[in-house]
VOGU-3710 file (C-alpha; in Angstrom, 3 decimals, decimal comma):
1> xxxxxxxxxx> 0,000/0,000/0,000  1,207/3,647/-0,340  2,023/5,779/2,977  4,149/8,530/3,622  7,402/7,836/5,462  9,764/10,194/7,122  13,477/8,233/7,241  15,026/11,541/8,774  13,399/14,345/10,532  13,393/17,881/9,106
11> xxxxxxxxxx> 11,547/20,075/6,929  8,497/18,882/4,440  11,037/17,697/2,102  11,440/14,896/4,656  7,737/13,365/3,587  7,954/11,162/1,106  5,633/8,888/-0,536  6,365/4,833/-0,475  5,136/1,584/-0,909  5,171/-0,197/2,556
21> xxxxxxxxxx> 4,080/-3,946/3,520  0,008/-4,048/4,303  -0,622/-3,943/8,297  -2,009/-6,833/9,932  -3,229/-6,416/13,114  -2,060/-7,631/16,574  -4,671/-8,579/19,540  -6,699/-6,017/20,278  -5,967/-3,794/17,091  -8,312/-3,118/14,037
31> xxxxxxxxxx> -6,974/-2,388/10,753  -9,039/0,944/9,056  -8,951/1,726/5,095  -8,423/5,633/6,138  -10,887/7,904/3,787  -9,008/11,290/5,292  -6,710/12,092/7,487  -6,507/15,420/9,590  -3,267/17,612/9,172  -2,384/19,336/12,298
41> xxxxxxxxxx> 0,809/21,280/14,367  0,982/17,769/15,984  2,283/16,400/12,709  5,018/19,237/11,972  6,234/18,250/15,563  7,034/15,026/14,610  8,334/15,424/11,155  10,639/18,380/12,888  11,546/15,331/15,764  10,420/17,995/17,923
51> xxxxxxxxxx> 8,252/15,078/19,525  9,992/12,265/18,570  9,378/8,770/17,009  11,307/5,807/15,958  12,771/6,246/12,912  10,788/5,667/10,140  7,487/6,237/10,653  3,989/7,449/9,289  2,926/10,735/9,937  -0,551/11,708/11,036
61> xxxxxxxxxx> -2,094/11,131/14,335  -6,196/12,110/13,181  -7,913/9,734/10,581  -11,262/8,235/9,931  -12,123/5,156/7,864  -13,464/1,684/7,532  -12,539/-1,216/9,462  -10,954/-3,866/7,255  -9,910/-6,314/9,331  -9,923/-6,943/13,549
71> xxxxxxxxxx> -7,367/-8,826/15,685  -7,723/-11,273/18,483  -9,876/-10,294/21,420  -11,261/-6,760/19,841  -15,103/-6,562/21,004  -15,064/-2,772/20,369  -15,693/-2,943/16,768  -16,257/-5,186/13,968  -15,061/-5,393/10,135  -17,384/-3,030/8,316
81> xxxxxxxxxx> -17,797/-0,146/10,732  -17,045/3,419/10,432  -14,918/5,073/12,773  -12,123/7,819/13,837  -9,177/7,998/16,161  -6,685/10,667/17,868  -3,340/10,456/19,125  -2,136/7,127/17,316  0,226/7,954/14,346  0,149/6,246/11,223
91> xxxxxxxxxx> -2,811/7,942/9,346  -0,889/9,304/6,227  -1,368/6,278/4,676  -4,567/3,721/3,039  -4,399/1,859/5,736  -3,692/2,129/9,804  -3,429/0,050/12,355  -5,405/1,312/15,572  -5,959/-0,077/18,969  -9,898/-0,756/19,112
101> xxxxxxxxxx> -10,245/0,897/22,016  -9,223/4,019/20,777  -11,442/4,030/17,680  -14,811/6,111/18,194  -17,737/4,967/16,657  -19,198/7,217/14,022  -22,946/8,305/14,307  -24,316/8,176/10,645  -24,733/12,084/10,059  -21,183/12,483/10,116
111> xxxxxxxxxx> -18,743/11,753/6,859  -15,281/11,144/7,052  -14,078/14,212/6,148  -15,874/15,705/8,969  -14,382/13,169/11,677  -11,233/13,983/10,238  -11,124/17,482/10,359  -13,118/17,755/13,908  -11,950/14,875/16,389  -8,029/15,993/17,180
121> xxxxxxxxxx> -9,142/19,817/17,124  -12,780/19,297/18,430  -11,886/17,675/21,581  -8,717/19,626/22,415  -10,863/22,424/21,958  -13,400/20,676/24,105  -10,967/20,463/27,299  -8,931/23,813/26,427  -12,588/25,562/27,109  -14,120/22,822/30,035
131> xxxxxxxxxx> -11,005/21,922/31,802  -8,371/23,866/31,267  -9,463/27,219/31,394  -13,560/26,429/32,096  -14,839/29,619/29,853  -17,627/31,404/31,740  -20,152/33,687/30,360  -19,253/37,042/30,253  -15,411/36,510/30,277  -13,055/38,100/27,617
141> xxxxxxxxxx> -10,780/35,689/25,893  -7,479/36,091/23,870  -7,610/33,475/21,428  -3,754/33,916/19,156  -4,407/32,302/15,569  -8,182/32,959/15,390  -8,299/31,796/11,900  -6,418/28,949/11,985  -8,004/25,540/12,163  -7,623/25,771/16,278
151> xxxxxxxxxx> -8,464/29,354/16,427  -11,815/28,975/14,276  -12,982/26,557/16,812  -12,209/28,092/20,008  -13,744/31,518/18,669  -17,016/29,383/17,928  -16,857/27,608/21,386  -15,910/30,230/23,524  -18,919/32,589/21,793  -21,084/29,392/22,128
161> xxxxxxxxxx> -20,313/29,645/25,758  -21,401/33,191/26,212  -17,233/34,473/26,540  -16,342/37,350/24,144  -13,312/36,776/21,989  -10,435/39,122/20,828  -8,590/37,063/18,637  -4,667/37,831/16,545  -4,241/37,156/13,150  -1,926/37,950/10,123
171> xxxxxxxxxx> -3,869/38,804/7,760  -7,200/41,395/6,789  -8,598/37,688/5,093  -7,689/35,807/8,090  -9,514/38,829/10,402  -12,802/38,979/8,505  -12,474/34,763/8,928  -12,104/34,906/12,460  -15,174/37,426/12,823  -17,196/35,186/10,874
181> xxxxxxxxxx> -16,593/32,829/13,887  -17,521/35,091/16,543  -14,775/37,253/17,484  -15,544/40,977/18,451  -12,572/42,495/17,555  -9,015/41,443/15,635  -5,893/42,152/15,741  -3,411/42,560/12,675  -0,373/41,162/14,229  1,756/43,052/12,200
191> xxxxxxxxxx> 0,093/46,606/13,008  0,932/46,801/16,393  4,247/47,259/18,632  2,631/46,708/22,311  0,594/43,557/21,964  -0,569/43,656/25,599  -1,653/47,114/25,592  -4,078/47,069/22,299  -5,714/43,689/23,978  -6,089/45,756/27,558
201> xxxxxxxxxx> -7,303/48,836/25,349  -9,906/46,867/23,850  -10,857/45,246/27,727  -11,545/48,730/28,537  -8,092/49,390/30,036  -8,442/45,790/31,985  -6,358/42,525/31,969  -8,017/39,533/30,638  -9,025/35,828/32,855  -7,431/33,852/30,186
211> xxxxxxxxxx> -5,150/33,555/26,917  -5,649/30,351/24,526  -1,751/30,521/22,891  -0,921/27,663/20,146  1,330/29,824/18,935  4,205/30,113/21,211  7,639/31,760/21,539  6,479/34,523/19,439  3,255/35,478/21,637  4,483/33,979/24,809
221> xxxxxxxxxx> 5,523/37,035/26,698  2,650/39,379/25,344  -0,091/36,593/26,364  1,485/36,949/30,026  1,248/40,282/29,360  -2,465/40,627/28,355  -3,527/38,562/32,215  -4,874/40,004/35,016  -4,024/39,308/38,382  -4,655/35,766/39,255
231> xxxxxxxxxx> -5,412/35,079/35,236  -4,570/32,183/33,438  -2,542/31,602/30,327  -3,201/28,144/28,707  -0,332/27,068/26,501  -1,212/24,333/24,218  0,964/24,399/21,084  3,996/26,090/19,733  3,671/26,970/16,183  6,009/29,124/16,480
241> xxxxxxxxxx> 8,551/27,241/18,517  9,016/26,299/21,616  8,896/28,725/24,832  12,465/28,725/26,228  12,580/27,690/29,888  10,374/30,264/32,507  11,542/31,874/35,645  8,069/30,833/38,129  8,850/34,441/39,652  7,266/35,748/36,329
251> xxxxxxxxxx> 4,085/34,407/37,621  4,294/35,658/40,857  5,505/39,081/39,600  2,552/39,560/36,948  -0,188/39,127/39,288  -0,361/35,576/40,828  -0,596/34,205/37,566  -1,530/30,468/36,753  0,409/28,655/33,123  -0,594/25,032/32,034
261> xxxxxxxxxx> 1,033/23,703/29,136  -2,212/20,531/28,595  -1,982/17,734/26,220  -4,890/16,357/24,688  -3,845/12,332/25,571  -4,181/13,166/28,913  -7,582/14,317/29,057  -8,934/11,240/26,801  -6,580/8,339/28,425  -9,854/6,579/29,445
271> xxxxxxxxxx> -12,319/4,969/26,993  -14,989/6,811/28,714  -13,660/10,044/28,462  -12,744/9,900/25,177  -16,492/8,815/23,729  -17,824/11,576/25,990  -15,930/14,190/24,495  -16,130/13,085/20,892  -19,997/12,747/21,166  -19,870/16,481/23,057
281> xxxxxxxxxx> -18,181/17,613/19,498  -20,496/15,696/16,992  -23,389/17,569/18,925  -21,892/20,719/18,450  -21,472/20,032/15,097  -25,212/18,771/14,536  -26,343/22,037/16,352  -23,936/24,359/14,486  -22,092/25,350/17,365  -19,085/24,153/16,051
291> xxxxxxxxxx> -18,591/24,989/12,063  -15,957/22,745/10,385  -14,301/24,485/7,666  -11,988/22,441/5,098  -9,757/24,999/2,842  -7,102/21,964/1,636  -7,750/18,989/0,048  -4,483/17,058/-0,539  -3,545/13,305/-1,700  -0,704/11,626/-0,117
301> xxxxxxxxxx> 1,962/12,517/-3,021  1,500/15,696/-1,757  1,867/15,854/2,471  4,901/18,017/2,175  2,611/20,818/0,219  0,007/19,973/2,776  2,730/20,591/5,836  4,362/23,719/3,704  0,927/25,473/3,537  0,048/24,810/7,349
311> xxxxxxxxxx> 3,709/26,145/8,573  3,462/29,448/5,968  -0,013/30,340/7,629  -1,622/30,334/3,586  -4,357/28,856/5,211  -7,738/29,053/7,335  -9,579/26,350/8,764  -8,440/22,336/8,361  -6,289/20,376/6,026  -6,873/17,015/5,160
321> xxxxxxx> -4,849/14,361/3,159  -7,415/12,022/0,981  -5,498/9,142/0,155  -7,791/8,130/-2,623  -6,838/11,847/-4,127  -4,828/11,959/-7,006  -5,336/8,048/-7,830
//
């Protein structure tokens, strides 16, 4: 079958397209035809061996599919069923192997293309807003990215939850995108020298509760920045590399301030937890509360394009790679 395999890590020249033996699955596993797979930060940070895997290996940690074929002792699904899956790489390819117990079962009114783009983003979205930071109506939220696939859907959550978004982004396109979703007002990046201070002018001269960063080194300072006292700044990515080490006395020094740095694994580890979040996102979905918005179609041959878009910021909203694209 054809997968992407990175032999090296590095830039998106690394990606490249082979033929590799069919997977057969172990006990407990299922093997899934994938009909799309989701293209996220998560992947760049493997490629880059920023989070690193043995060497080779698949790319892609978000899919949705079929299931081909089951292993020993897997009671969790059966050959024919549709499903997606988070957090297992390998999804850059026709086929995956998954552990059954990580596969959620797909409710009929939602495609593949849908679970793809949704279930990574969806649910870390889900805990950023619930658990992380639990949004509260009336609260003003920093949201950095707003139009990026992220961004898009913590705008829609947090105005879904009654909070009021001011959200960053690079572009006048990538503003009017980000509006679309909810946000009251937008920053241009590039247009202003004192981050903090715009964000506390448009608060009414006030610090905010919380900051939603993905973005990183390049924001970290002016998120802490932006925080009232006793405020919270929730750091879950770094698109644009990673935060060098923190003095704690910052914290102390801005205002008693609180900084998680969540992963998504650990807030769907059980089986439980992980179908009760992904059926809290297909709701939102079915209700509209959560648009999904698909800008890049890709096929495999072309992952690095895929990766090369997502890391230049040409895009809004998700990126999938359709392995039977291009065919």
């Amino acid at each position: 079958m054809r997968a992407i395999q990175v032999y090296e890590v590095g830039g998106p020249e690394v990606l490249r397209e082979a033929e590799v033996d069919q997977p057969r699955p172990g006990p407990g596993e299922a093997v899934v035809q994938v009909a799309a797979s989701g293209v996220n930060f998560l992947d760049v940070y493997h490629r880059e061996g920023r989070y690193a895997l043995p060497l080779p290996f698949t790319p892609g940690a978000e899919g949705a599919g079929t299931v081909v074929d089951v292993g020993p002792g897997v009671d969790d699904v059966a050959v024919g069923d549709r499903v997606g899956w988070v957090e297992i790489p390998g999804t850059y390819a026709e086929r995956a192997v998954v552990d059954s117990a990580r596969l959620v079962p797909l409710p009929d009114d939602i495609d593949f293309e849908t679970a793809a783009a949704v279930l990574l983003q969806g649910m870390t979205a889900h805990y950023l807003v619930k658990d992380a930071y639990p949004v509260q109506g009336g609260d003003t939220v920093l949201v950095h990215a707003a139009a990026g696939g992220m961004g898009l859907l913590l705008t829609q959550l947090i105005t879904h939850l009654g909070g009021r978004v001011i959200g960053t982004t690079s572009t006048a396109a990538k503003a009017e995108a980000a509006k679309r979703a909810g946000a009251v007002e937008v920053i241009l990046s590039s247009t202003v020298d004192d981050l903090a201070a715009e964000v506390r002018r448009l608060n009414g001269g006030q610090g905010l509760p919380v900051v939603y960063d993905g973005v990183g080194a390049h924001t970290f300072d002016a998120s802490l920045a932006t925080l009232r006292t006793r405020g919270h700044l929730v750091l879950f990515g770094a698109a644009s590399g990673a935060v060098p080490p923190v003095d704690p006395m910052r914290l102390a020094h801005g205002g008693s301030l609180t900084l998680i740095r969540p992963s998504l694994g650990d807030f769907i580890a059980d089986r439980s937890e992980l179908l009760r979040r992904a059926a809290d996102v297909f709701a939102w979905v079915r209700s509209t509360a959560l648009e999904i918005t698909v800008t890049g179609r890709y096929p495999l041959s072309e992952a690095a394009r895929a990766h090369g878009d997502l890391e230049a910021r040409r895009t809004t909203g998700k990126l999938l790679l359709v392995p039977g694209a291009g065919i």
